[in-house]
Every structure is written in C-alpha cells, then in structure tokens.
C-alpha distance (Angstrom), angle and dihedral (degrees) to the residues before:
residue distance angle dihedral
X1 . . .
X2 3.80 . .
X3 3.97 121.0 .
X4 3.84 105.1 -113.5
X5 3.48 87.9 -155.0
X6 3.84 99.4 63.0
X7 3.50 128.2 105.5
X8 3.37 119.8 -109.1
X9 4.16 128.7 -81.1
X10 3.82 111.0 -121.7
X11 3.62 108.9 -130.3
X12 4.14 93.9 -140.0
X13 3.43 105.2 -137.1
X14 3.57 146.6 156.0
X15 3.60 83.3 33.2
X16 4.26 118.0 150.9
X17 3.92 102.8 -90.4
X18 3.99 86.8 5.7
X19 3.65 98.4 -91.8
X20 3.24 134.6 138.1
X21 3.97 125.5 -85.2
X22 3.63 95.1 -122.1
X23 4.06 83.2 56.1
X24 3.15 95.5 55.5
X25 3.83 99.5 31.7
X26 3.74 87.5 56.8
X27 4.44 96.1 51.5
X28 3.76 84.9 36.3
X29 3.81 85.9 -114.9
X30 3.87 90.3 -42.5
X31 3.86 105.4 -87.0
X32 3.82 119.8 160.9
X33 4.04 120.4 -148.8
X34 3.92 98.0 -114.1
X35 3.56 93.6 -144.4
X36 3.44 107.5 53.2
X37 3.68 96.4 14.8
X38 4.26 90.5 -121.2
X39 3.58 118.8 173.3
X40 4.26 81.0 -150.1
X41 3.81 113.5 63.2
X42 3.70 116.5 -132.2
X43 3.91 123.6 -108.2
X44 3.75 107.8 -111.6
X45 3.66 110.5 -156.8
X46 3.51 103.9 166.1
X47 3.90 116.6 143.3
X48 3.91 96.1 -159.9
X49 3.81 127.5 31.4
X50 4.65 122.8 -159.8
X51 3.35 117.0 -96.3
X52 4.01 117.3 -126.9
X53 4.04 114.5 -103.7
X54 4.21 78.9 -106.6
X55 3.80 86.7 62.7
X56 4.08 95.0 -115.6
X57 3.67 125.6 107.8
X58 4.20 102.8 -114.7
X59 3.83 90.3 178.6
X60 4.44 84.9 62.6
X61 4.25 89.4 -123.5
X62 3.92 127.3 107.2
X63 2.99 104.4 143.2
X64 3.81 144.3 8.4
X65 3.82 104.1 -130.3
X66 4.02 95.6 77.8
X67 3.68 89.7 26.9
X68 3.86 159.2 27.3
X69 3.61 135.2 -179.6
X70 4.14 91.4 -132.4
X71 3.79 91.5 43.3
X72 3.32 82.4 57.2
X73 3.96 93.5 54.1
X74 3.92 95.9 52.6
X75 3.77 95.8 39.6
X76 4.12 85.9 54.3
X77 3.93 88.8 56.4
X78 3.87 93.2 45.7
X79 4.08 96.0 47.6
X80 3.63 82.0 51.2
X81 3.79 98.9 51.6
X82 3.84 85.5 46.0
X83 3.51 91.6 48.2
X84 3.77 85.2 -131.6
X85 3.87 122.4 171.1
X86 3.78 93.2 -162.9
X87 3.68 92.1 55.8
X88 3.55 119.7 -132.3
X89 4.10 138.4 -82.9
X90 3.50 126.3 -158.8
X91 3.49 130.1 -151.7
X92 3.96 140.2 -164.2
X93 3.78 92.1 -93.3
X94 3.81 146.2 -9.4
X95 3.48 97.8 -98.6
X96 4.08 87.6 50.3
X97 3.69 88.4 51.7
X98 3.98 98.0 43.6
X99 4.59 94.6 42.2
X100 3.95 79.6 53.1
X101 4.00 92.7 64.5
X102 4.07 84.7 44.1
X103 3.65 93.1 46.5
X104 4.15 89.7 51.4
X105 3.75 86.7 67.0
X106 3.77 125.8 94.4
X107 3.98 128.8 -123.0
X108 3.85 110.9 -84.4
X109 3.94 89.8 34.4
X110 3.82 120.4 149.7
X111 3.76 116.0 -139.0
X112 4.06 129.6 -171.6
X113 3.22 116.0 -157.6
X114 4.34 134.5 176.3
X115 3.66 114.0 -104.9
X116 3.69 86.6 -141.6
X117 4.38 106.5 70.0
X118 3.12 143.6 119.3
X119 3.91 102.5 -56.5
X120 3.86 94.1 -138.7
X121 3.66 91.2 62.6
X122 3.90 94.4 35.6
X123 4.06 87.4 62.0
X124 3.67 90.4 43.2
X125 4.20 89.3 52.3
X126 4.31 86.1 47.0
X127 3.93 88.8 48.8
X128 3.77 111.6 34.5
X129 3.64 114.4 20.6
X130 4.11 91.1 69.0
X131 4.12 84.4 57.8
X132 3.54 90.4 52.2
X133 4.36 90.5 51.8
X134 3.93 92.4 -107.4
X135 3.48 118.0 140.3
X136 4.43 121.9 -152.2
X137 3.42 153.5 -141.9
X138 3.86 133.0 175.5
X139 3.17 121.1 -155.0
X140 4.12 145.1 175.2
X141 3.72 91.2 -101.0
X142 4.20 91.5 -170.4
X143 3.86 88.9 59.7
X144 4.05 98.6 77.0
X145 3.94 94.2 -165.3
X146 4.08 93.6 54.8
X147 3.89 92.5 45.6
X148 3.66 86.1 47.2
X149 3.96 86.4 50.0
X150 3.83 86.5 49.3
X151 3.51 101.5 69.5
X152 3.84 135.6 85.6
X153 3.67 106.2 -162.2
X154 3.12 123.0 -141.9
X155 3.83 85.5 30.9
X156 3.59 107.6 52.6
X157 3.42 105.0 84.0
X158 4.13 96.5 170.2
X159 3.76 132.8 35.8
X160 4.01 106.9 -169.9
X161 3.95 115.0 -164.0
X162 3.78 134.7 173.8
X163 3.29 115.3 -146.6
X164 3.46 120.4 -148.9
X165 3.70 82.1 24.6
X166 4.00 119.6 -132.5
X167 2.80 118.1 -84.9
X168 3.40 108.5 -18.7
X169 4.08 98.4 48.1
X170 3.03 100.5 -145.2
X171 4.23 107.7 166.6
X172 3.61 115.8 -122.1
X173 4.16 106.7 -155.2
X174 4.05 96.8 -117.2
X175 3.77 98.0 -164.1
X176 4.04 94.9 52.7
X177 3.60 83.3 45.1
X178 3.63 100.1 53.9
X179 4.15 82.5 46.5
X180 3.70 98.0 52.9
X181 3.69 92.4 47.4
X182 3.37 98.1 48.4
X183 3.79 107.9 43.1
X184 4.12 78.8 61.5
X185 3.59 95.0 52.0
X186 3.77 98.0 -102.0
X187 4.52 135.8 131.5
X188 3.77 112.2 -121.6
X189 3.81 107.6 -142.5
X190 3.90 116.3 -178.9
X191 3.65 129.4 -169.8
X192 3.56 103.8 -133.0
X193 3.87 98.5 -175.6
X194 3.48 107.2 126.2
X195 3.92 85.4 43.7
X196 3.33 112.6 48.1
X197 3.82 126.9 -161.9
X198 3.74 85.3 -87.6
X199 3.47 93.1 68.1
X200 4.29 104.9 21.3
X201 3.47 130.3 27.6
X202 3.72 110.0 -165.5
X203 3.85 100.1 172.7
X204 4.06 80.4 63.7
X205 3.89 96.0 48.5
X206 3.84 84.7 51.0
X207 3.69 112.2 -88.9
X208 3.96 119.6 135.7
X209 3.69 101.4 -148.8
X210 3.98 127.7 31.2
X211 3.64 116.9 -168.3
X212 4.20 131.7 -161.0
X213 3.38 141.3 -173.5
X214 3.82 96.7 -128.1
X215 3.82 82.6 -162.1
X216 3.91 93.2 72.6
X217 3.64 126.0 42.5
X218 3.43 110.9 -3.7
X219 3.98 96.1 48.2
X220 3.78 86.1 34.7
X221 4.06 95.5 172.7
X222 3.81 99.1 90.7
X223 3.80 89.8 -115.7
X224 3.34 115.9 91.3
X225 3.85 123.8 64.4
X226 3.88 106.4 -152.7
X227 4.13 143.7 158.2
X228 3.70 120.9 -164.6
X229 4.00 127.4 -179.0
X230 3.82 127.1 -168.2
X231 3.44 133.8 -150.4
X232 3.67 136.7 -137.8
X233 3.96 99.7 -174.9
X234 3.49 126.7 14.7
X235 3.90 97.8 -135.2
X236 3.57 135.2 133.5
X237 4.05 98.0 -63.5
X238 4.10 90.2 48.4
X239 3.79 84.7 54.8
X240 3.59 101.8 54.3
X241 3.53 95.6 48.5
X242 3.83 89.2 51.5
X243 4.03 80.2 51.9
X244 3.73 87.2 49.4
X245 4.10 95.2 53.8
X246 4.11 91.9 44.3
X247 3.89 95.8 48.4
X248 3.53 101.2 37.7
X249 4.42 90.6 40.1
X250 3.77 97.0 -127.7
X251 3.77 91.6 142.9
X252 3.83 110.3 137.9
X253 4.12 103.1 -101.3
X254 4.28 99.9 -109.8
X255 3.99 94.0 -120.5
X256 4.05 95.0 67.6
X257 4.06 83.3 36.4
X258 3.55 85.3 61.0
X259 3.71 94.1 46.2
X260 3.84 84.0 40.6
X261 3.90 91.5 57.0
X262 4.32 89.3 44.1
X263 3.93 87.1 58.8
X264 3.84 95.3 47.1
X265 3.49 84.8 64.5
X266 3.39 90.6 70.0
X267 3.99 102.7 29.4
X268 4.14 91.4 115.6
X269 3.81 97.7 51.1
X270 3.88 93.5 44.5
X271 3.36 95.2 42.8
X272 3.74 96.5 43.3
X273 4.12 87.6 49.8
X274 3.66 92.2 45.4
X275 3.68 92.0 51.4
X276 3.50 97.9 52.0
X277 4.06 96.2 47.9
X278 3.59 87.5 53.6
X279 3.68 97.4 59.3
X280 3.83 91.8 39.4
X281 3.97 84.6 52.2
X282 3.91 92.3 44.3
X283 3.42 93.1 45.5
X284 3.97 97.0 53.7
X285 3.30 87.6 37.8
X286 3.92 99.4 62.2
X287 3.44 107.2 85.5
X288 3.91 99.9 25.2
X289 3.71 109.5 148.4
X290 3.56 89.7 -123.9
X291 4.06 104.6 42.3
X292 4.01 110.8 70.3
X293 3.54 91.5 -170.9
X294 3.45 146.0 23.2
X295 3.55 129.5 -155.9
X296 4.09 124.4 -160.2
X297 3.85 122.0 107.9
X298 3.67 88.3 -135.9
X299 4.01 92.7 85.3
X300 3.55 114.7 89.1
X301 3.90 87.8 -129.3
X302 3.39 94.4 65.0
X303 3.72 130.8 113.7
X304 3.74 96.4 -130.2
X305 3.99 98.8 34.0
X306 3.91 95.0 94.4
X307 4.40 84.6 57.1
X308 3.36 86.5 36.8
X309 3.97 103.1 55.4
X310 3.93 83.8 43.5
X311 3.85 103.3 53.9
X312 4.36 98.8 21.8
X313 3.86 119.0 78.3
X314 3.45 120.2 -164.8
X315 3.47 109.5 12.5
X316 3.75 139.8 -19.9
X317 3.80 104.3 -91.4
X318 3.69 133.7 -87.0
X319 3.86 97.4 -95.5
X320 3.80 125.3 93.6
X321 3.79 131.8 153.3
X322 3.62 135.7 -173.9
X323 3.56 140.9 -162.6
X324 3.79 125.2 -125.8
X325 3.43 144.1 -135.2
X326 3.64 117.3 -103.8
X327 3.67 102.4 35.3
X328 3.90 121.7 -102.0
X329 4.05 91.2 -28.4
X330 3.75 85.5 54.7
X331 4.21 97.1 44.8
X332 4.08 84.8 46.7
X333 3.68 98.2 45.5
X334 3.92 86.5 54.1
X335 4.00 96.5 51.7
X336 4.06 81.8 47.0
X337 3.70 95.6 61.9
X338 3.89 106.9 32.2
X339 4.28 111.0 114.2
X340 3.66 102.1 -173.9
X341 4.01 106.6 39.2
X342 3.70 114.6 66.9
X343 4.00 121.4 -122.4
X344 3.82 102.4 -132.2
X345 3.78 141.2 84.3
X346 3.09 146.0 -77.9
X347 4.12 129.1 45.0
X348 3.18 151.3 -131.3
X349 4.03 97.5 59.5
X350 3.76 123.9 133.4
X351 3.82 82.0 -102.2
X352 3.64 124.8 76.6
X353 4.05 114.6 -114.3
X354 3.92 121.1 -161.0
X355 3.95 114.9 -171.7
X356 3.53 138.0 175.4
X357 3.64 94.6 -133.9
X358 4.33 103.9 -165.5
X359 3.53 86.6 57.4
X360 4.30 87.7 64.7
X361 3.61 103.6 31.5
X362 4.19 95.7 48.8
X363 3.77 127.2 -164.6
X364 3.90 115.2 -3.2
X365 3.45 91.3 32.7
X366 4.50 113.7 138.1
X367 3.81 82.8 -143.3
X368 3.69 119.6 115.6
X369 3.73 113.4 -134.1
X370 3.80 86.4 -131.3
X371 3.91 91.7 69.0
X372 4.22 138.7 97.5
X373 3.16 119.7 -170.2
X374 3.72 118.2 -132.5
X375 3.91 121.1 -157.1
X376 4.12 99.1 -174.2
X377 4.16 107.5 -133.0
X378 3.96 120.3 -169.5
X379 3.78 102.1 -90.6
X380 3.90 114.8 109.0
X381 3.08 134.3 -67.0
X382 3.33 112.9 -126.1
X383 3.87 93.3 48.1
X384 3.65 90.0 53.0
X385 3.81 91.9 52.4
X386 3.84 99.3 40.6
X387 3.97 83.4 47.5
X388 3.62 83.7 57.4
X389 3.67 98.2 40.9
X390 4.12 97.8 49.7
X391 3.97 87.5 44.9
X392 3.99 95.5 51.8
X393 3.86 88.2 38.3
X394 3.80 92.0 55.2
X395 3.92 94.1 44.9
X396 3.72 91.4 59.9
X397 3.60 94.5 54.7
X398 4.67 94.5 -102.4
C-alpha cells in the first residue's frame, strides 16, 4: 500500500534517449573523450584557444573568460536535470549567479521578493538594488493571497522566492507563484537550494529561471564554491544575463567545474540519503523534551507539507531545524556540546553542519534566537541523533 504522505514520483520524461535523469546524471549524459576513448572527460583549462587561417574560431572558443569547454560539460548535466530549454550558466558563486538576474533588470523595475532567504542575498537586495533604481517588496511567499497583494502589475517585473526557505523552510507553492507573476507581466525565479533538481523542478511547475548554490547540494564535498542558473526560454532577459557573466568574468573557474561535474554524478544517491536522514532526524526529533519546535516540511504537521507533498518528489529535502529549550542560551549550549555534527556553515555536504543561525544573520533577521539549523550529511542516523540528544540533554542541566 502506498504512503499517502509521500511526495510524488517524477515520471522522467522527455529526457535525451528517454532515460531517466539519474541515468544520465550519473554518465554525465554518456559522452566518451574521442581521443582516448575516456569514460571521464578531461579538464580543459586553457585561457586562449588558435584562431582558424580565416581568422574565426571554428571550434566556438577564444577565450576563457565567457567560456570553457568543461563549464560547458557540467552546465549540460544541470540544464538537463532542470529540464531547462535555455541551458544553464554557472557562475563563481550563488550570490554571483542570483545579483546577475537583478542586474538584468532595468531602472524603475519592481521586484517581490520572500521575506524568508538566504540572508546574504537579502542584505545585498536592502543595500544595492536601490543604487541600481530598483524599487522592493518582501513578502511571505507561502501565503498565496499576500504575494498576490505584493505585486504591482504591470510594474513588477521579478518575483524572487526560495523554496524551502532558509532557515525556516517554509514552502512557497511554485505553480501559483509562477501564475501570479505572470498574469502581471512578471519572471518567477526560485532558489531551489535546499531542494535540488533531484527533489523539485521549478522550470516544470512554471518558473523561468531556477537558481543554486553549486556550493551546497549538488557539489556536496564542502570544496567547491559554485552558482548555477537555468533557463526556461532563451529570450531577451536570458541573454543579458549571459552578457552579464561574460563582461563582468563570473564564469565558474574549470577546476571546481570539474569537481562540480564529479559530484553530479552522484547528486540522486546523496540527495536521496540526505533526504531520508532528515526526516528520520525530524521525526525523532519532534517531541524531544528539549526541542519545542521542529522545523522541516517533510512532517505531516507542518504548515507547508500539503505544498510540499504536491510539488517535491522523492523526499522532503535535506534541511531541518529545530528550536530549543531554554531560549538562545539553551540553542547555544547545544551547538557547544555536539561531537559528531560540525559547527560551521553552509549545507548540504557529506558532513552534518549544526548552526546557531541569529548569531550570523544579525538584527532584522526572521530567525528566532532559539533555533539551529541542521543541514543532514550522510553519516548515520542514529549517531547523528544521539549526538543531538546527549548535547541538548547536557545543555539543560540532565
């Protein structure tokens, strides 16, 4: 008998050859060095390429600051997982890729964005996009009515969502998104970081860009820092922000988009692994005599889970977070005295990360200073939990 509460099972297709993603994803799409007949492609990191006796460039490389032959190779995979028509571009960081959608945008522009996002990009929104004569609003993106509200049409030309949201994860409903933005004239973007394409597909639910931070999830070895963006048309707005990465050299560098294309290879069985330790986590976790709350949309008691089981396949995400006992003294005390999980940011390494998020993202911040962030790594589960367990237990004094 089926679980009613599972996400939903992606079909997979429309895919080259008509297999699956995870096929593909794990051959990175099959290709074969012609020379040497290598089932790994080499990492081209030539800065300057021949010209042809005609004085063109037949082989479509001049030079490497708008381009790369293994950039090429990872972006291919990603546009595919994405199901993106426009292809994909990656960039030198998250934050590179996600200013360039901003920076696409004309003077006088009217931008929605979610009041729960990655902070880093938040500030940078507060700070920058005034300069550059674009007006804002934030918004609860997972309350449909309010986004709806939020929007000027005519004049919003970008709604921005995160989806799961850091680091609250709350579920933004992609689809009525997509709707609302459009039927005023506006692009829905969504930061799918704490997704993934393994688990959402927003170009499919009707967004026309999908952004990552290459550095999380889909490099996933805490070595490689990384933006990508995706494409659902190629039209005039896709090809200034292509513009925007050549002139101003944000290209990823080709050594971490080699390591970039190594960890795609493994994207589905991380992601499926991670997935599935969160929930066990979140699930043992809600109730714990020292956790008040717990926060993952994979719980059937959450506010986003009915959104989430509708537009998430195959899990719920690797991110969780709770909030403790005690108040900030209690959440801080916990991070002090776990062994196994590692105090730093980021997420979605192999590792598990625990972080007392207020403390980073400062006044202003819609993070209670009762809350740790959880990004859910590979290791077991039952260490990570009784990790968890004997540190909150020993900050409240048991």
């Amino acid at each position: 008998m089926s679980d009613p509460n599972a996400p939903q099972r992606d079909p997979d297709t429309g895919t080259p050859g008509g297999f699956s993603r995870r096929s593909l994803a794990a051959q990175a799409m099959g290709r074969i060095e012609p020379e040497t007949r290598a089932v790994v492609m080499p990492l081209h990191v030539s800065t300057t390429f021949i010209r042809d006796p005609d004085n063109g460039y037949a082989s479509g490389y001049c030079y490497a600051r708008p381009d790369n032959a293994t950039v090429r190779e990872a972006e291919s995979v990603l546009a595919m997982l994405e199901g993106a028509e426009a292809g994909a571009l990656l960039f030198g960081s998250g934050m590179a890729a996600a200013t360039a959608v901003f920076g696409a945008l004309e003077p006088g522009d009217h931008v929605v964005a979610g009041t729960v996002m990655y902070w880093a990009l938040k500030r940078w929104l507060r700070e920058e996009a005034p300069r550059r004569g674009l007006t804002l609003t934030f918004v609860d993106t997972d309350d449909t009515e309010a986004l709806r509200a939020a929007i000027e049409p005519g004049r919003t030309k970008l709604v921005w969502i995160e989806t799961p949201g850091n680091p609250l994860w709350t579920v933004t409903d992609i689809a009525a998104a997509a709707e609302i933005a459009h039927a005023a004239g506006a692009r829905l973007a969504v930061d799918s970081t704490a997704a993934s394409p393994v688990h959402t597909r927003p170009l499919a639910l009707g967004a026309d860009i999908v952004m990552h931070s290459g550095t999380k999830i889909l490099n996933g070895h805490s070595d490689v820092v990384a933006g990508v963006l995706a494409g659902a048309k190629a039209d005039a707005f896709w090809e200034r922000i292509r513009g925007i990465r050549a002139g101003s050299g944000g290209i990823l560098g080709p050594f971490e988009a080699y390591l970039l294309m190594r960890s795609l290879r493994t994207l589905h069985l991380r992601a499926a692994a991670q997935s599935a330790g969160a929930l066990r986590l979140a699930e043992r976790l809600n109730g714990h005599p020292h956790v008040t709350h717990v926060l993952y949309p994979g719980l059937a008691d959450d506010p986003g889970h009915a959104v989430a089981r509708r537009q998430m396949r195959g899990g719920f995400g690797f991110m969780l977070s709770i909030r403790v006992a005690g108040g900030e003294a209690g959440a801080i005390a916990t991070a002090a005295r776990v062994r196994l999980w590692k105090r730093a940011t980021s997420l979605g390494g192999v590792e598990s990360l625990i972080e007392h998020r207020a403390s980073v993202e400062g006044p202003g911040s819609p993070c209670p200073p009762d809350l740790l962030r959880l990004s859910t790594g590979i290791e077991d589960t039952d260490d990570l939990f009784g990790d968890l367990d004997q540190a909150l237990r020993g900050a409240h004094g048991d």
